[in-house]
C-alpha positions as MATLAB code, in Angstrom:
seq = 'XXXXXXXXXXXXXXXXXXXXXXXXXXXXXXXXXXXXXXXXXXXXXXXXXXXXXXXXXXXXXXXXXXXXXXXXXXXXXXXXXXXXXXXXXXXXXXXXXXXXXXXXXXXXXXXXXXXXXXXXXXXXXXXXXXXXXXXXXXXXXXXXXXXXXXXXXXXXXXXXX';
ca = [
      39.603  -28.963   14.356;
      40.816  -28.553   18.235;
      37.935  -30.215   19.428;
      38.204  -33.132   17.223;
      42.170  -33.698   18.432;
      40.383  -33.203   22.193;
      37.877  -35.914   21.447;
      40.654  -38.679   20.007;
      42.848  -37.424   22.800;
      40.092  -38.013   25.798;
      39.062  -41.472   24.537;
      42.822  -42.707   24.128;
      43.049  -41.596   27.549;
      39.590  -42.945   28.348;
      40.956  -46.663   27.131;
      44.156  -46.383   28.949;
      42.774  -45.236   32.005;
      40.396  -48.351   31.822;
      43.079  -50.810   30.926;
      45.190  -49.497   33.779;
      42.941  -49.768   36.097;
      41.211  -52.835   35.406;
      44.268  -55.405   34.250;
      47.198  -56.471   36.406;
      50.870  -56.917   34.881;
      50.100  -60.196   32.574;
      46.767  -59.597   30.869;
      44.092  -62.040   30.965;
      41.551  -62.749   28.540;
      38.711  -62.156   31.516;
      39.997  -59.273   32.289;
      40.519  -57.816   28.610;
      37.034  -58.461   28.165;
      36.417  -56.856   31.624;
      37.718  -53.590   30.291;
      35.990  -54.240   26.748;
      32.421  -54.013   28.519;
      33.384  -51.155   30.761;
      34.347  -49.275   27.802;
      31.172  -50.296   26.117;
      28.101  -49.797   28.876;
      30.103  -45.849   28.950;
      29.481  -45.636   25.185;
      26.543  -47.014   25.650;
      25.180  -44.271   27.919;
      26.571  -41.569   25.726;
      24.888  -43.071   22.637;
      21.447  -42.713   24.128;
      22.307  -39.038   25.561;
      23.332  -38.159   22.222;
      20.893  -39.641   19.933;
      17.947  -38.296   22.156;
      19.592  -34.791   21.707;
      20.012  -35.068   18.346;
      16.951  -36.691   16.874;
      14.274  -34.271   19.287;
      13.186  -32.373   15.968;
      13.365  -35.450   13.769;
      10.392  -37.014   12.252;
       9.803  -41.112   13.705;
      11.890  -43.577   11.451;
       9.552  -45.772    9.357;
      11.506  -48.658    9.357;
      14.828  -50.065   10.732;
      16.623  -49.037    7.433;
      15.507  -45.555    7.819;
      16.908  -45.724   11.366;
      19.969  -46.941    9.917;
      20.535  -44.455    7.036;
      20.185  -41.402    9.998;
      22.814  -43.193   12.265;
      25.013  -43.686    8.832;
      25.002  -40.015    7.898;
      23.477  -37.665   10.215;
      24.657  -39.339   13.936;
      28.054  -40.465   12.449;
      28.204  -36.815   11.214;
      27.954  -35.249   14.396;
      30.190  -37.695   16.605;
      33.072  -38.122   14.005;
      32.803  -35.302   11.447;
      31.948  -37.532    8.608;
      29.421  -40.028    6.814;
      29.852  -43.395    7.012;
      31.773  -44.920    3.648;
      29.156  -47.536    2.831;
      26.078  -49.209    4.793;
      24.889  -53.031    3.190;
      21.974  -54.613    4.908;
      20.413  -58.428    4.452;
      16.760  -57.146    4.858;
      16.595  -59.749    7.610;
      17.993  -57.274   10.229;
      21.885  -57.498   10.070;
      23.436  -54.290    8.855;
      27.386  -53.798    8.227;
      28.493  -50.166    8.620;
      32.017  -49.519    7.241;
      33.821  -46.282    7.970;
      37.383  -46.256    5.149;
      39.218  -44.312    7.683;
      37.943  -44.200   11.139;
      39.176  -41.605   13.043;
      39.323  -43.461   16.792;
      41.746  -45.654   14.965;
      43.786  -43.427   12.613;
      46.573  -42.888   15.441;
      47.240  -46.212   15.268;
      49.757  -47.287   13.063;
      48.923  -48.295    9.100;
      50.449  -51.751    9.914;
      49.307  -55.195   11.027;
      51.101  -55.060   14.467;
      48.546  -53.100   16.140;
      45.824  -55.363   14.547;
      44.796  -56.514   18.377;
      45.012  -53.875   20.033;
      42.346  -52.379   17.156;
      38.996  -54.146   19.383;
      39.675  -52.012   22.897;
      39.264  -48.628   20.625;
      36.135  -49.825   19.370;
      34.455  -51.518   22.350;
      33.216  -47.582   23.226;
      31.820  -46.820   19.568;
      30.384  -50.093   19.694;
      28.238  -49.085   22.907;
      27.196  -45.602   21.347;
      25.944  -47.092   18.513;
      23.747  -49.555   20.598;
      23.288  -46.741   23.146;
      21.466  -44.910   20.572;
      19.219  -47.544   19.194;
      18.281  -48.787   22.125;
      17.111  -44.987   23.398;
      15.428  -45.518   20.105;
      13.187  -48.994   20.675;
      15.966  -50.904   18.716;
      17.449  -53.743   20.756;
      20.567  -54.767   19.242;
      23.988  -56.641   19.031;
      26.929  -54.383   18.342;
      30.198  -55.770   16.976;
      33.349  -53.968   15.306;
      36.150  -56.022   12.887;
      39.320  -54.891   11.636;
      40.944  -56.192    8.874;
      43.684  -53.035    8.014;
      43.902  -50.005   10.057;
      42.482  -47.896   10.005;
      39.153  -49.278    8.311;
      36.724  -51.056   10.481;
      33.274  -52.724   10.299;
      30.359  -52.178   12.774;
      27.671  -55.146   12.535;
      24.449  -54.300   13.963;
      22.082  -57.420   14.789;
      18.579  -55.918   15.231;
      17.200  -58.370   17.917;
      13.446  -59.030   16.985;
      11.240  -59.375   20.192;
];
């Protein structure tokens, strides 16, 4: 339980430290989305650490849906300490992970004030997730939406070469 308060603790830090240090006093869009890929390429490194750990005694995938169905449960399991709520797929390569109550965005507040400020908590997950693919063979497009806190969407666009 500590280390999961340690982990939401660290990456609020992580994005403020970011912000801070990337933005001046009146925010830009440049440099929001500045911070929003430096918070991404670091998720984006961790994601292919992590997956490379964790998949070492797993057999291959067989498909991208297979791929998808580990990331759902078993990688989502071991970075957040719970399955993804529901994974829907067009069988053409788009895949729309929803997590009910994700926990990077659970200290912010139930209402719809904090509605933008939801995107610069996700940029990092956003990067594990294609972090982990990629490390995998799977080029991607990661994106996150937020309609009320603290649900979100991840879309992941499998890029066919």
């Amino acid at each position: 339980m500590e280390d999961e308060a340690l982990f939401e603790f660290l990456h609020m830090e992580m994005v403020a430290h970011v912000y801070k240090k990337h933005t001046s006093r009146e925010e830009t869009e440049q440099e929001r989305g500045k911070c929003i890929s430096v918070l991404e390429r670091m998720g984006f490194r961790v994601g292919q650490g992590l997956i490379e750990r964790f998949t070492k005694d797993t057999p291959s995938f067989k498909d991208d849906l297979d791929l998808m169905k580990f990331l759902c449960k078993d990688f989502w399991i071991y970075v957040f300490r719970k399955q993804i709520d529901n994974l829907r797929t067009n069988h053409q390569g788009t895949y729309v992970l929803q997590d009910n109550k994700f926990r990077l965005l659970t200290q912010l507040s139930n209402g719809k004030q904090y509605l933008e400020e939801a995107p610069k908590y996700l940029a990092y997950t956003c990067g594990m997730v294609r972090g982990a693919l990629s490390n995998l063979g799977v080029e991607s497009v990661v994106t996150a939406e937020v309609s009320s806190l603290p649900s979100c969407k991840f879309q992941v666009v499998i890029q066919k070469t």
